[in-house]
C-alpha positions in Angstrom: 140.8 188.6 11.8 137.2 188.4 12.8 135.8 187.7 16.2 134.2 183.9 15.3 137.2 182.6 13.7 138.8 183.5 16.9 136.5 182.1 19.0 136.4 178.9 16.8 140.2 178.4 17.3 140.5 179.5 20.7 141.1 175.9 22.1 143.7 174.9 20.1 145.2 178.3 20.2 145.5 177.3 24.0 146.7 173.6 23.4 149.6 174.8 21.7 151.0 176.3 24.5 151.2 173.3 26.7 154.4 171.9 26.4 155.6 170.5 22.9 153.2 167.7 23.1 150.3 171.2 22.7 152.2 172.5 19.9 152.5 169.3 18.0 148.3 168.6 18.1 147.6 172.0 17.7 149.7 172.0 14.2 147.9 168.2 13.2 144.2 169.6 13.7 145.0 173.3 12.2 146.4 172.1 8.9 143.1 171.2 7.4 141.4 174.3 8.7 144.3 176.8 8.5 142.5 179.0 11.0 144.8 182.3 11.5 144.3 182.9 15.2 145.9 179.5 15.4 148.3 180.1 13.2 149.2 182.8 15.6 149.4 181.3 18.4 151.5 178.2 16.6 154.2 180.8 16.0 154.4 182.2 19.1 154.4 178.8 21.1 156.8 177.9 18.4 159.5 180.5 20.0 158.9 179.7 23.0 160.0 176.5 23.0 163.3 177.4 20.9 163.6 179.7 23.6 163.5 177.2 26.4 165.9 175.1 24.7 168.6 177.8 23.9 167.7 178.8 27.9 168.4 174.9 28.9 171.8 174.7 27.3 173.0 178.0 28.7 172.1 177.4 32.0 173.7 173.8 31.9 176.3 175.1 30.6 176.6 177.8 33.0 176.1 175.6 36.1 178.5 173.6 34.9 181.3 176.2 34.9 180.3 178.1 37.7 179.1 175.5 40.1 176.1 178.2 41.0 173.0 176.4 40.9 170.7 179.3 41.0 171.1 179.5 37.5 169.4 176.3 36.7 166.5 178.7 37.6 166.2 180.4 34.1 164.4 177.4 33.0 161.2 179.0 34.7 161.1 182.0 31.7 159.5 180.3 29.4 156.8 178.8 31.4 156.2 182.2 32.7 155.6 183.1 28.7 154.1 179.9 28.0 151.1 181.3 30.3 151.1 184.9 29.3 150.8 183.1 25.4 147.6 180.7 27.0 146.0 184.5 28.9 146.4 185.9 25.5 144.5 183.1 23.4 142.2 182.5 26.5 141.2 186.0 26.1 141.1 186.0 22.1 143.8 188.4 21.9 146.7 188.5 19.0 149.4 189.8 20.5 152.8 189.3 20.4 155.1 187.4 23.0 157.5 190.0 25.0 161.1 189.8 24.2 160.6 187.1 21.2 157.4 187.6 19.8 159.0 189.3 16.7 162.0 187.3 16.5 161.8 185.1 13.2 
């Protein structure tokens, strides 16, 4: 993957890590140009947000049982990856998510 189609998808490679809303209009505007660096990034924002999910339902369900709210605080993990993902695009960099970059 070449430096200018990086650079040329570098925005939207950002967008789609803010929040679903991201994702979804970075998905809409790359399916015409099909630019790979986006592509990336898709993916990886893509896990993410499974993550948080699959994060959301634990904890809830967790709380629930346990009455310990402290758990509700898992919820922060994927923002904290959400960020690491918008450094990485912000920088032009292809690199993979820790923990669930490979998964899928």
């Amino acid at each position: 993957m070449n430096q200018s189609i990086r650079e040329e998808g570098k925005t939207m490679a950002i967008i789609s890590y803010i929040t679903v809303i991201g994702l979804i209009i970075a998905y809409f505007v790359n399916r015409d140009k099909n630019n790979e660096f986006i592509n990336f990034h898709i993916k990886q924002s893509f896990r993410i947000i499974i993550l948080a999910v699959i994060i959301t339902v634990i904890a809830n369900i967790l709380v629930m049982i346990t009455r310990l709210q402290f758990l509700s605080n898992l919820n922060v993990i994927p923002f904290i990856l959400m960020g690491i993902g918008a450094i990485n695009a912000n920088q032009l960099k292809v690199e993979k998510i820790p923990f669930i970059g490979d998964l899928g």
